[in-house]
Residue, then its C-alpha position, 0 to 999 in steps of 0.5 A: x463462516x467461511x475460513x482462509x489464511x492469509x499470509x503476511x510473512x514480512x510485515x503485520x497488520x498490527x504495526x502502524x504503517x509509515x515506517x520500516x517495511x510497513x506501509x499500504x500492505x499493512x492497512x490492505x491486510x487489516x483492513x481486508x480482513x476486517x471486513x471479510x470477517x464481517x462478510x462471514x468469512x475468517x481470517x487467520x493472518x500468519x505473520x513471522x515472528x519478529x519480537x520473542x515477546x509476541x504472544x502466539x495468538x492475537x485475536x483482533x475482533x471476531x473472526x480476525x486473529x493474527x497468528x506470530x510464526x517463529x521462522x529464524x531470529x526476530x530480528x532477521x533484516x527483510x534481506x534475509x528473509x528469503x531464507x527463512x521462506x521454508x521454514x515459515x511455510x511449514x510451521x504454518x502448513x502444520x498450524x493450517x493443517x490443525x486447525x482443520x477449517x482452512x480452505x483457501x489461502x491468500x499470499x501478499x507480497x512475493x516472500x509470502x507468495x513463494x510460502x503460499x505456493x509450498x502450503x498449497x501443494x502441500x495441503x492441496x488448498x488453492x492459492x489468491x495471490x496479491x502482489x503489492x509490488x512487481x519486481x519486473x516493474x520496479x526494474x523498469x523504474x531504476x529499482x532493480x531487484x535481485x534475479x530470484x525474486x522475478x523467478x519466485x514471482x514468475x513461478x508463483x504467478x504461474x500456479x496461482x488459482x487466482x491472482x489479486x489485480x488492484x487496477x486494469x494497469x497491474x492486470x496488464x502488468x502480471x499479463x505482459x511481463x509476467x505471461x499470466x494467465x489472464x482468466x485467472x487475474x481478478x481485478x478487485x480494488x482497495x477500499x478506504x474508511x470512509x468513517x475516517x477519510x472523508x471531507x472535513x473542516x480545513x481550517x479545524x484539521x490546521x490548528x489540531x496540527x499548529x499550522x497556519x493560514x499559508x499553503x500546505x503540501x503533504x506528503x505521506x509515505x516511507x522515506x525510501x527513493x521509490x516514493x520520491x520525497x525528494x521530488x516533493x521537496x524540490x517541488x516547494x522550492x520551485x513554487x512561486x510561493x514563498x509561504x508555502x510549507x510542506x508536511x512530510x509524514x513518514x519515516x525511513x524505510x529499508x537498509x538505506x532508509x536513513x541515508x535517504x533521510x539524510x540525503x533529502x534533508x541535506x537537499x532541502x537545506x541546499x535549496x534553502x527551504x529546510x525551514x519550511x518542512x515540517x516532518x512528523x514521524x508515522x502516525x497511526x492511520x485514522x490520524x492521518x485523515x487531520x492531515x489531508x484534511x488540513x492540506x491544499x495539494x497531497x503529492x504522490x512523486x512514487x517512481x511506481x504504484x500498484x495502486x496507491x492508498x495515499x492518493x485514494x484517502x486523500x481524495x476521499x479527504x477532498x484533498x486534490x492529489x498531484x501524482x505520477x502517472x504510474x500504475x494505480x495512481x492512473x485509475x485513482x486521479x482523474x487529470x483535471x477532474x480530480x486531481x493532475x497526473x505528471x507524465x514522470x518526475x520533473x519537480x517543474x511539472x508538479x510544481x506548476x499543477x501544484x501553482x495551478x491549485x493554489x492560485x485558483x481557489x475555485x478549481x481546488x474546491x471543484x476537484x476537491x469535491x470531485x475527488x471526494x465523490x469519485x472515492x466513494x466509489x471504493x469501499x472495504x466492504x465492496x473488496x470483501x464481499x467480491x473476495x467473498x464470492x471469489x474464495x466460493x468460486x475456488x472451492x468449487x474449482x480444480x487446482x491450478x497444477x504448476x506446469 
């Protein structure tokens, strides 16, 4: 077999996404790897320590291990981890370096980004980097980030051998703020288990959840301003639907993640429709499908979006999705095929495609079952053999050197 490294230094594949910092990086880890193990290619994913009680080694199935690396206290909060960067690369440099089979690397996120450009030079492997977020686009959103995080990004960008580009709008984004070269971004798509996020009996999947024959909204994601809760809520309360309830399934996510959760509850009681949100804490991911399975709408309010695993499994649900039209949430939601795409965020403008679906039964199962076909179209096993033949293609290839 094939044999890679994939570095994942602030968050696990083994953590239930939904809550803290885990989220759709999560899954895109556990389930890539996954399948590029079942595609012939090996993955050992280097995570950062953060229980002293991890064992060293977790062999997940064949060809998949997590591996726990000891960089700075367990406990060190993710503002703190650009300091341990270093630390983390050279523990796994050296445990890339024992183990003798290793022969390309794949960072995620910017922290293990910055890492896996320090193991490359060091061990003279080349680099896939896949970003999940941008900082220059979250800036262009009102979520800034700090100064370093842009420079690291740019120079990572800069001598990756190749970049992971989800959707033509992340390729357009790495080019245009970013100045990447666009020869070496590869467009490859997430999948989504189509053995657990498929169409299935709505009024089955209601009482698994004790919910009744009314409207249900969802909204699956971290508690955090970037996913937008808060238009979700005001969304309900501006329906013209008494009855209608909305299931939040997720919990707080970052250093003010609990004062969001706080603020849009308070919001919720101030618009008088506290009693009709239901929240329900992070669930493990193959639970998640009863939900969209029980939902009418599935809301994605997110300021930006890489890509957008929520709206991709509950499409592949047959539920339709009223979304942002950010980043991958574009690609994802055909506008009046699938689902409705808001230019920005306006609560009225959800709140009126979101009227759209519940009024006309008709239109709901026509973009339901549309939405259902038009996921099909990305599978795990897809994304890995391309990846598959990409990690080929880079052993053949001379390194990209920085400049």
């Amino acid at each position: 077999m094939a044999n890679v490294a994939v570095l994942s230094l602030h968050t696990s594949p083994l953590v239930q996404p939904g809550a803290g910092d885990s989220g759709g990086m999560n899954v895109y880890v556990r389930e890539l790897v996954g399948a590029l193990a079942q595609a012939g290619v090996a993955g050992n994913v280097y995570v950062r320590r953060w229980d002293d009680a991890l064992p060293e080694v977790v062999d997940v199935e064949p060809g998949f291990r997590v591996v726990h690396v000891p960089a700075g206290p367990a406990d060190l909060a993710k503002e703190e981890l650009p300091a341990v960067v270093d630390e983390f690369a050279d523990r796994v440099a050296h445990h890339v370096a024992a183990t003798g089979t290793i022969e390309t690397l794949h960072a995620n996120y910017w922290l293990s980004g910055v890492a896996g450009h320090r193991i490359k030079h060091a061990l003279d492997l080349p680099l896939v980097s896949t970003f999940h977020t941008l900082a220059r686009v979250k800036a262009e959103t009102g979520d800034p980030e700090p100064d370093r995080r842009v420079q690291a990004e740019t120079e990572v960008i800069g001598c990756s051998d190749a970049i992971l580009a989800s959707c033509t709008a992340e390729a357009n984004q790495l080019t245009e703020l970013y100045g990447a070269d666009p020869s070496r971004i590869e467009i490859v798509p997430p999948g989504v288990d189509h053995a657990f996020f498929s169409p299935g009996d709505q009024r089955g999947a209601r009482a698994a959840l004790g919910l009744g024959d009314h409207p249900v909204l969802l909204f699956v994601g971290r508690i955090q301003p970037l996913k937008g809760v808060d238009v979700a809520v005001r969304t309900l309360a501006a329906l013209a639907h008494p009855d209608a309830v909305l299931v939040v399934v997720g919990g707080a996510s970052g250093a003010d993640g609990h004062r969001e959760v706080e603020r849009v509850r308070e919001l919720a009681a101030d618009l008088g429709v506290a009693d009709r949100i239901r929240w329900v804490a992070p669930q493990p991911h193959h639970l998640l499908s009863t939900y969209y399975r029980a939902a009418d709408v599935a809301l994605v309010p997110s300021r930006s979006e890489s890509f957008g695993l929520v709206a991709l499994e509950a499409a592949a649900c047959g539920t339709p999705v009223v979304a942002a039209a950010v980043g991958g949430l574009r690609t994802i939601v055909a506008h009046g095929g699938t689902g409705f795409l808001v230019n920005g965020r306006d609560p009225a403008v959800f709140a009126h495609y979101t009227e759209a679906l519940l009024d006309d039964p008709a239109l709901r199962a026509q973009l339901a079952a549309a939405a259902a076909v038009r996921a099909r179209r990305y599978t795990w096993s897809t994304t890995a053999g391309r990846l598959r033949r990409l990690h080929a293609d880079l052993m053949a290839r001379s390194l990209v050197r920085c400049a």
